[in-house]
VOVEX-67898 format. One record per residue: residue number from 1; residue in one letter; x, y, z of N, C-alpha, C, O in turn. Coordinates in nm, 3 decimals. Layout:
% residues N
<rec pos="NUM" code="A" n_X="X" n_Y="Y" n_Z="Z" ca_X="X" ca_Y="Y" ca_Z="Z" c_X="X" c_Y="Y" c_Z="Z" o_X="X" o_Y="Y" o_Z="Z"/>
...
% end
This chain:
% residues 75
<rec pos="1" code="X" n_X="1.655" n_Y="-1.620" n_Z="-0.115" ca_X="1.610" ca_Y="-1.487" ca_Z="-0.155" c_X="1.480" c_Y="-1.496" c_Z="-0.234" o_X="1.392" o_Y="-1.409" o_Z="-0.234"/>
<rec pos="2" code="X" n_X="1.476" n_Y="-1.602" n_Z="-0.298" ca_X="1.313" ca_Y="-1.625" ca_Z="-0.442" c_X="1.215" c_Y="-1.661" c_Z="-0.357" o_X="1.095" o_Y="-1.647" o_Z="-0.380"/>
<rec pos="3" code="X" n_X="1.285" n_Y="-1.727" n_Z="-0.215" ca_X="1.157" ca_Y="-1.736" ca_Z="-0.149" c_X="1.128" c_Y="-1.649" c_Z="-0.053" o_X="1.024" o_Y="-1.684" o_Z="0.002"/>
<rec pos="4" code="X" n_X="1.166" n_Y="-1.567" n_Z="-0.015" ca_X="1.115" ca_Y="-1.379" ca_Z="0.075" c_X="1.056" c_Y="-1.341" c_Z="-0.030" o_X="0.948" o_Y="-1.288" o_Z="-0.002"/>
<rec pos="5" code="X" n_X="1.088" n_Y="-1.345" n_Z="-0.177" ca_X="1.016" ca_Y="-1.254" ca_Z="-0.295" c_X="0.857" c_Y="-1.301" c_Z="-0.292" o_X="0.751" o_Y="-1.240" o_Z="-0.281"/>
<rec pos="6" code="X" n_X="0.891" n_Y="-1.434" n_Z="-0.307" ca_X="0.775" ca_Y="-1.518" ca_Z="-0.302" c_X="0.644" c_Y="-1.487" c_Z="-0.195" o_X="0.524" o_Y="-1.483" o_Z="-0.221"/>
<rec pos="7" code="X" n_X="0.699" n_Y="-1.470" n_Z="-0.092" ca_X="0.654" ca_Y="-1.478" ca_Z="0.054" c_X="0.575" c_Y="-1.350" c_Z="0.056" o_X="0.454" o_Y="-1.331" o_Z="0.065"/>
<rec pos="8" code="X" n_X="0.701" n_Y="-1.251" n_Z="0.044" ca_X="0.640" ca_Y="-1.087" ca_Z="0.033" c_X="0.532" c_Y="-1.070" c_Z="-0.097" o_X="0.463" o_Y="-0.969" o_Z="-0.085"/>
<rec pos="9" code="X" n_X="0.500" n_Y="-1.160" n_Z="-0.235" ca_X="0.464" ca_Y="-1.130" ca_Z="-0.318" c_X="0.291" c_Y="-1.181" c_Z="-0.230" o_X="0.189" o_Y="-1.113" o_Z="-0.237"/>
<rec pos="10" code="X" n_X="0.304" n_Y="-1.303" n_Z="-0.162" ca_X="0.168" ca_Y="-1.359" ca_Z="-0.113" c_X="0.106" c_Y="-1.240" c_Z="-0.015" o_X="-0.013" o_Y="-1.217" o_Z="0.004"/>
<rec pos="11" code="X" n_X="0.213" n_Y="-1.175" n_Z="0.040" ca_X="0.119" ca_Y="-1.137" ca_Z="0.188" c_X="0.092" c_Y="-0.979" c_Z="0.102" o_X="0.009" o_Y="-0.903" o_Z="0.152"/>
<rec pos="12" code="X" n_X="0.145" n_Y="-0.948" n_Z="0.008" ca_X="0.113" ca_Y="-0.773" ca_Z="-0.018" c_X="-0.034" c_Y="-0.824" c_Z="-0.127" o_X="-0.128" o_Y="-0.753" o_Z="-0.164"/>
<rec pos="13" code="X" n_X="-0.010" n_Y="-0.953" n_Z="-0.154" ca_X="-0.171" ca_Y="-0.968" ca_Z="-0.247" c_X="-0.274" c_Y="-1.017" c_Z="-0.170" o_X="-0.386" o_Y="-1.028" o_Z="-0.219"/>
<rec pos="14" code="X" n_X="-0.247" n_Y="-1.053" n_Z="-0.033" ca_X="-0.371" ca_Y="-1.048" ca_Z="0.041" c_X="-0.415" c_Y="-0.932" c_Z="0.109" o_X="-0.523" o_Y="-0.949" o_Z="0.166"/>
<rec pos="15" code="X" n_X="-0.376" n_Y="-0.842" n_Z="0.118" ca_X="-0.352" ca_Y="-0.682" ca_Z="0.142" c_X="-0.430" c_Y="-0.593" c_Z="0.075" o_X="-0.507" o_Y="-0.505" o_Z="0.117"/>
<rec pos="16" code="X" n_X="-0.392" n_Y="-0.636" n_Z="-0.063" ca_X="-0.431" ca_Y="-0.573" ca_Z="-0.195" c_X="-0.548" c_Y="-0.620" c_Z="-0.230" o_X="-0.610" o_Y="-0.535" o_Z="-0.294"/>
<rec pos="17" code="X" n_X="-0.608" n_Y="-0.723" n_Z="-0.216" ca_X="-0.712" ca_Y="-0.808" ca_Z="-0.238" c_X="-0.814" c_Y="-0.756" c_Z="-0.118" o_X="-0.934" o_Y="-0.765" o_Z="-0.144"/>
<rec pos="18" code="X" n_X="-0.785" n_Y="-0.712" n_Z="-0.015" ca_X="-0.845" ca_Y="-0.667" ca_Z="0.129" c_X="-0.881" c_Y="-0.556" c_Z="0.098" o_X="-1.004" o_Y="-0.544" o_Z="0.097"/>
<rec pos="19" code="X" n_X="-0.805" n_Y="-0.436" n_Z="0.062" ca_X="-0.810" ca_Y="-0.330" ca_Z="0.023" c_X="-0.888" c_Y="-0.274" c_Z="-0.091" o_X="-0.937" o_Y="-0.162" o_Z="-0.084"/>
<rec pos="20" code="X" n_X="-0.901" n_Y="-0.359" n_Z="-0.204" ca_X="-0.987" ca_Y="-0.321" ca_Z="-0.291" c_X="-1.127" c_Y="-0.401" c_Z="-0.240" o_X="-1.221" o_Y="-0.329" o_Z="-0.275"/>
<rec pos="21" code="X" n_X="-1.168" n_Y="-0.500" n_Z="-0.183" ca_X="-1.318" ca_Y="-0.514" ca_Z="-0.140" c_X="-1.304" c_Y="-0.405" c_Z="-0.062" o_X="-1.406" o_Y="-0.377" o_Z="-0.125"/>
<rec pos="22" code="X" n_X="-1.287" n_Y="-0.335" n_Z="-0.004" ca_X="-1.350" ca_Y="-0.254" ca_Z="0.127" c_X="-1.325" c_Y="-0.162" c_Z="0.006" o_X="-1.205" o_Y="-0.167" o_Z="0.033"/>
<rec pos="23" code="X" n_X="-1.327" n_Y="-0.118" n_Z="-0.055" ca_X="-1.371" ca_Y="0.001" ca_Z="-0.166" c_X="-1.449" c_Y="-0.025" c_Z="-0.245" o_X="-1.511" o_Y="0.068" o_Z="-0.298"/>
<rec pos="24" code="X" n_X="-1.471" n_Y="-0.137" n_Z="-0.277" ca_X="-1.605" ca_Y="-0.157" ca_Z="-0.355" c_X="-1.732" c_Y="-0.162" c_Z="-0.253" o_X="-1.842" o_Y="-0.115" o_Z="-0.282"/>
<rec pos="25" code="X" n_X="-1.708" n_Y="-0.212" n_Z="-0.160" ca_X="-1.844" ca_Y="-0.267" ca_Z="-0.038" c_X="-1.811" c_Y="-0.043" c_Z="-0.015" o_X="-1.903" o_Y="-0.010" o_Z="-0.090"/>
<rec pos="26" code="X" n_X="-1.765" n_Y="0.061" n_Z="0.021" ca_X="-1.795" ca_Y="0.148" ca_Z="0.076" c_X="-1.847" c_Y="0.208" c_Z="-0.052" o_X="-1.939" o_Y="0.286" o_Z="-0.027"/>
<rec pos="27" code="X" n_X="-1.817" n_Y="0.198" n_Z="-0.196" ca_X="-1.837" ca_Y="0.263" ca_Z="-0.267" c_X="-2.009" c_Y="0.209" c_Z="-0.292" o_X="-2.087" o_Y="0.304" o_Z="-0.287"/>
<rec pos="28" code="X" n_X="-2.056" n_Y="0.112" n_Z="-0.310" ca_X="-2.166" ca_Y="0.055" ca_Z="-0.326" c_X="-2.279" c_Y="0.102" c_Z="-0.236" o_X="-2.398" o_Y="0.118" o_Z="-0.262"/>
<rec pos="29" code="X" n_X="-2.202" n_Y="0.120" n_Z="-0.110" ca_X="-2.302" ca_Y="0.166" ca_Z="-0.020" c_X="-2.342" c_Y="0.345" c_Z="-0.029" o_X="-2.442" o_Y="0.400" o_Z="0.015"/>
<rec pos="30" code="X" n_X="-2.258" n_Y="0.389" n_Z="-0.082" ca_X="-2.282" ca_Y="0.523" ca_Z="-0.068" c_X="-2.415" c_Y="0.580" c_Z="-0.176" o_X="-2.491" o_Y="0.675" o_Z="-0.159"/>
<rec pos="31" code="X" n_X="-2.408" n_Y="0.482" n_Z="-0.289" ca_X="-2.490" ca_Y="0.457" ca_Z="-0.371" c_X="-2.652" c_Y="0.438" c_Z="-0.356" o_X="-2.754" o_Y="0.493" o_Z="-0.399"/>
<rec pos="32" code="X" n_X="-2.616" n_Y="0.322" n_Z="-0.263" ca_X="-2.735" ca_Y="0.280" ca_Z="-0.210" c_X="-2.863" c_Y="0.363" c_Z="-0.114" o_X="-2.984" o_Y="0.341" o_Z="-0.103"/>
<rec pos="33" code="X" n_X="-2.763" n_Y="0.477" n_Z="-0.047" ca_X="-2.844" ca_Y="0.552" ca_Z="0.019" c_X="-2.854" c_Y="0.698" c_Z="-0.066" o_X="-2.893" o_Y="0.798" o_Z="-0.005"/>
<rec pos="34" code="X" n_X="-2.817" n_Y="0.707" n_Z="-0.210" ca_X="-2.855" ca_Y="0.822" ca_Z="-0.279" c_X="-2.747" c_Y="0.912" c_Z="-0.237" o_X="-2.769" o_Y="1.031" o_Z="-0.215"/>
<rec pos="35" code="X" n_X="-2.614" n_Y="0.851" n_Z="-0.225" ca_X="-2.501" ca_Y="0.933" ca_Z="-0.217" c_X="-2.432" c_Y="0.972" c_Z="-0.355" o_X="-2.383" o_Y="1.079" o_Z="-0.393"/>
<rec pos="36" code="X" n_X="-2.446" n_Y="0.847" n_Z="-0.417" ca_X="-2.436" ca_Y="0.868" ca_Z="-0.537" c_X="-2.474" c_Y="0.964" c_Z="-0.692" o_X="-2.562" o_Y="0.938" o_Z="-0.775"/>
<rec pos="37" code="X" n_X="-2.387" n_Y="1.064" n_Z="-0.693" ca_X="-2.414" ca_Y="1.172" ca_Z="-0.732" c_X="-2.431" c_Y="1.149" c_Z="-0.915" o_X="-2.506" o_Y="1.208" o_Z="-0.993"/>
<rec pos="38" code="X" n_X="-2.336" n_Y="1.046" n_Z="-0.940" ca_X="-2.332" ca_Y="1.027" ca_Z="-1.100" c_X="-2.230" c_Y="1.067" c_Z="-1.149" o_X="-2.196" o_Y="1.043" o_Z="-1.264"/>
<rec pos="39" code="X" n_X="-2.176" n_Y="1.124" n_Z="-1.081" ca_X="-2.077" ca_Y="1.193" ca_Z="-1.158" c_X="-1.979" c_Y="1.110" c_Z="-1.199" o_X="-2.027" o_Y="0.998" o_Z="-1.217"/>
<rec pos="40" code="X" n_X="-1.831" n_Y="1.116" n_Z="-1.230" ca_X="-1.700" ca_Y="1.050" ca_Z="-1.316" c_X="-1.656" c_Y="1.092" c_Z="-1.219" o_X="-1.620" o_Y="0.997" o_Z="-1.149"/>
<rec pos="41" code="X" n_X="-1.634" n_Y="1.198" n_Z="-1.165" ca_X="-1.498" ca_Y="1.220" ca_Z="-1.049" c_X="-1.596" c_Y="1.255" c_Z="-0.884" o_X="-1.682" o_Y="1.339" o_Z="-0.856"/>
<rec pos="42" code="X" n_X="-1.523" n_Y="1.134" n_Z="-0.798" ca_X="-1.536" ca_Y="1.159" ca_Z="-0.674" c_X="-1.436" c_Y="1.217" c_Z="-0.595" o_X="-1.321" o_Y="1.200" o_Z="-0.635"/>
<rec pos="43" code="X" n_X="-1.454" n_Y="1.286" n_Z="-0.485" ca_X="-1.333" ca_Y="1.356" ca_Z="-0.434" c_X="-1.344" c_Y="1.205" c_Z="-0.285" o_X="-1.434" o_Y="1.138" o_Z="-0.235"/>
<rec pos="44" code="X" n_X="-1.215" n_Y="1.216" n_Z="-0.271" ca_X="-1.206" ca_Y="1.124" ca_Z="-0.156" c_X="-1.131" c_Y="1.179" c_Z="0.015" o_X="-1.025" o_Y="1.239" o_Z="0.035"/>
<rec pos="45" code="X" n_X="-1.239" n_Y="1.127" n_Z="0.121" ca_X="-1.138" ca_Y="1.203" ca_Z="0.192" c_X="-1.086" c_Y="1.132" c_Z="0.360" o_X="-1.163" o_Y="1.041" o_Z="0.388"/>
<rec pos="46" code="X" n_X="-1.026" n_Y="1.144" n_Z="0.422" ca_X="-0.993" ca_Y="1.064" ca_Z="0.503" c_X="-0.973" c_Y="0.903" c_Z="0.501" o_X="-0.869" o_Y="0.851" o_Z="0.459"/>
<rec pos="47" code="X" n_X="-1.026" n_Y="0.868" n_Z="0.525" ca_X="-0.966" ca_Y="0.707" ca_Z="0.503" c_X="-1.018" c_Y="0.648" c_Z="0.383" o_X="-0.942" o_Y="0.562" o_Z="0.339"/>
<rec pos="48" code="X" n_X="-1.089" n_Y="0.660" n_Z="0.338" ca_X="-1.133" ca_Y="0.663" ca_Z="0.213" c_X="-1.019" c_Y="0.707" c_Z="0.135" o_X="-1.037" o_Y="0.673" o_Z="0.018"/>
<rec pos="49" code="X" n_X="-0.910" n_Y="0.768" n_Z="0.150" ca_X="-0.813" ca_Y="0.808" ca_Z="0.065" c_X="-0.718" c_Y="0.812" c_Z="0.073" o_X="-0.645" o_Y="0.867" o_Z="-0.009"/>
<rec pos="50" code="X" n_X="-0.665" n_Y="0.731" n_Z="0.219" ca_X="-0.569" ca_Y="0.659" ca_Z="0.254" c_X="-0.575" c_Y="0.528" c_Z="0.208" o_X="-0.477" o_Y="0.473" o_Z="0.158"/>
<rec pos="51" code="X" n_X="-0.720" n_Y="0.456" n_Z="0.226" ca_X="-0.690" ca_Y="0.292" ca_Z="0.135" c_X="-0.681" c_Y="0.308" c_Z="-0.047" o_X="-0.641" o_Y="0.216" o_Z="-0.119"/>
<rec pos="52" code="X" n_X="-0.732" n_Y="0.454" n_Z="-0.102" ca_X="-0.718" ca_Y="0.450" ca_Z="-0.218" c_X="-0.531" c_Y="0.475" c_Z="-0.263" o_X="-0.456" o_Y="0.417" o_Z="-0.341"/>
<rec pos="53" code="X" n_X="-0.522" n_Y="0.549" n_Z="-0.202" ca_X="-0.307" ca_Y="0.551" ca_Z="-0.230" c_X="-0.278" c_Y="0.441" c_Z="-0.190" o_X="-0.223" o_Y="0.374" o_Z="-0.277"/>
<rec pos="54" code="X" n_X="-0.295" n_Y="0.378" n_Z="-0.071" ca_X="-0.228" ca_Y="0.263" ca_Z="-0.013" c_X="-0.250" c_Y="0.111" c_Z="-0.139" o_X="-0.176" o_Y="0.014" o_Z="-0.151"/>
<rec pos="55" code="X" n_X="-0.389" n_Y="0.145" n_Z="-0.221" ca_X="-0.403" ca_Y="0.055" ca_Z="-0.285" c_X="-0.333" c_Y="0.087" c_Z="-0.424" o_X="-0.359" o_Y="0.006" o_Z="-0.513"/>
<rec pos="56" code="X" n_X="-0.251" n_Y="0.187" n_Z="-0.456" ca_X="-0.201" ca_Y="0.226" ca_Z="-0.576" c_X="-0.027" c_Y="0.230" c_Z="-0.574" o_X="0.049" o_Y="0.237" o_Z="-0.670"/>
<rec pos="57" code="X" n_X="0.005" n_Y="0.222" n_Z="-0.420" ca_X="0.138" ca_Y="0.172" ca_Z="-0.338" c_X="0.137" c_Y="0.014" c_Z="-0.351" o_X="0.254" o_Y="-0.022" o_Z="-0.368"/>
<rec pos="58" code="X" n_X="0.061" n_Y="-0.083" n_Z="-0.350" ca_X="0.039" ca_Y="-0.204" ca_Z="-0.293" c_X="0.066" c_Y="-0.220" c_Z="-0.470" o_X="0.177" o_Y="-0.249" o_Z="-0.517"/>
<rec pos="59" code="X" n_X="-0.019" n_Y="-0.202" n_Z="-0.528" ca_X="-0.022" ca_Y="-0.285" ca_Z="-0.659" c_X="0.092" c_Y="-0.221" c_Z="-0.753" o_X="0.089" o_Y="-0.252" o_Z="-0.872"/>
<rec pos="60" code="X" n_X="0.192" n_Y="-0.136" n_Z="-0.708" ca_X="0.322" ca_Y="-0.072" ca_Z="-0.787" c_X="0.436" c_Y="-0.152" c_Z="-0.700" o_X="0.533" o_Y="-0.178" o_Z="-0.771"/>
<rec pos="61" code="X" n_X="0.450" n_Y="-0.197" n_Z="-0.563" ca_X="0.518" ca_Y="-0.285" ca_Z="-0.510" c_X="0.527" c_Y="-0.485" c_Z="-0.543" o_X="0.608" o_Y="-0.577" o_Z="-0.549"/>
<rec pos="62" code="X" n_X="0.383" n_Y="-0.454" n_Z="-0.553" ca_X="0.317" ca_Y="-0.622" ca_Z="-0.614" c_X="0.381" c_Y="-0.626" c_Z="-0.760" o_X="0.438" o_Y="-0.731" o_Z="-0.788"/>
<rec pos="63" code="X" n_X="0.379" n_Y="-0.544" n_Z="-0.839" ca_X="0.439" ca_Y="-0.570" ca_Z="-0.965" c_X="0.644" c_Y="-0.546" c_Z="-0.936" o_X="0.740" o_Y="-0.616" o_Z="-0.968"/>
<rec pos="64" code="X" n_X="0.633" n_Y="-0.434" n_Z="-0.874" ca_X="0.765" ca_Y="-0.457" ca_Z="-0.878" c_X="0.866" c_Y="-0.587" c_Z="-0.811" o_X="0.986" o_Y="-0.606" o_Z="-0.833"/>
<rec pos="65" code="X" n_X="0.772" n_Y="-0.667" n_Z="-0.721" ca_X="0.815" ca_Y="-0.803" ca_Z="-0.673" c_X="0.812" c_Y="-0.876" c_Z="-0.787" o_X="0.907" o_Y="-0.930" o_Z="-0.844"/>
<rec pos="66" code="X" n_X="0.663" n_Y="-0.876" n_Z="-0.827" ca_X="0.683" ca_Y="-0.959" ca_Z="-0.942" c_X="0.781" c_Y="-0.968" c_Z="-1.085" o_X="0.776" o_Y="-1.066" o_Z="-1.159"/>
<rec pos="67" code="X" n_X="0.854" n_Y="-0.873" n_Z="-1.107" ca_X="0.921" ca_Y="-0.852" ca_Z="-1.202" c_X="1.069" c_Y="-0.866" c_Z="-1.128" o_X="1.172" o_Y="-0.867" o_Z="-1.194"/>
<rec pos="68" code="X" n_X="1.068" n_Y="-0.873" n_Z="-1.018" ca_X="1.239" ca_Y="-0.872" ca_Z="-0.944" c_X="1.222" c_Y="-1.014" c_Z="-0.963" o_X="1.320" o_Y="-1.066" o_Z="-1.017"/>
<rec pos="69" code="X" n_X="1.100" n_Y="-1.114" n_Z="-0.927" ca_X="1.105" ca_Y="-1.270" ca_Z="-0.885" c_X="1.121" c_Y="-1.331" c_Z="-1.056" o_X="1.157" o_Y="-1.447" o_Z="-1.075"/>
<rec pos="70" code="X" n_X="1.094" n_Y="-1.255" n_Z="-1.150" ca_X="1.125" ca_Y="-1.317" ca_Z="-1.274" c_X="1.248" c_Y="-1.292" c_Z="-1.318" o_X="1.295" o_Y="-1.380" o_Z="-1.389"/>
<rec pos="71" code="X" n_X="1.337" n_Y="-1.166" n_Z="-1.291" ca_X="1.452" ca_Y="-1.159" ca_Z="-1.338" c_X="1.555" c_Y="-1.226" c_Z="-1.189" o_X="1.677" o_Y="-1.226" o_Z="-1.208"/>
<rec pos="72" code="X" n_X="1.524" n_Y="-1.258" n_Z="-1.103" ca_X="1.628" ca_Y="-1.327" ca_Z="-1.063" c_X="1.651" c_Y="-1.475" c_Z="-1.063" o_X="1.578" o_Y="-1.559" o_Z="-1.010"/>
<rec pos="73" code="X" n_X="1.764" n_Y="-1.498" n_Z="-1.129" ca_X="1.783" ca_Y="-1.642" ca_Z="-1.131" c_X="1.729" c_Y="-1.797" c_Z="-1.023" o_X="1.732" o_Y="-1.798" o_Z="-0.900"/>
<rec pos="74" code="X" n_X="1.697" n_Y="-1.881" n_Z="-1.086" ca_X="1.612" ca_Y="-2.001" ca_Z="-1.006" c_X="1.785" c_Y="-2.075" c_Z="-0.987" o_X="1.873" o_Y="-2.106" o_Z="-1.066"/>
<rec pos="75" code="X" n_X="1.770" n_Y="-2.080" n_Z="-0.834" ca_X="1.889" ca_Y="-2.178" ca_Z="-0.796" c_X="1.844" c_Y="-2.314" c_Z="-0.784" o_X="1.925" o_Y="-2.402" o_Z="-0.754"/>
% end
């Protein structure tokens, strides 16, 4: 079982790790061509705001592995 935790803990942090570069590389670019408004709040929309939930799903699952793989006992 510590090692599916294990397993599932590697593949949702390469996911998560995937997911946040492609938001920094789209966010950078939008910048670059004077998309960049300045502001504090961007509105997000279509996929742009599917990888932003998906990345706020990923890193509330990643912790909750991680905290199941510390409270269950090492056989």
């Amino acid at each position: 079982m510590e090692s599916l935790i294990t397993f599932l803990q590697i593949v949702v942090s390469i996911v998560l790790i995937t997911l946040i570069l492609i938001q920094e590389r789209s966010s950078g670019a939008g910048g670059a061509f004077g998309g960049g408004g300045g502001g504090l709040y961007q509105s997000r929309r279509g996929l742009e705001k599917v990888v932003f939930i998906s990345t706020i799903v990923l890193v509330i699952l990643f912790a909750g592995l991680a905290l199941l793989n510390l409270v269950l006992p090492i056989q």
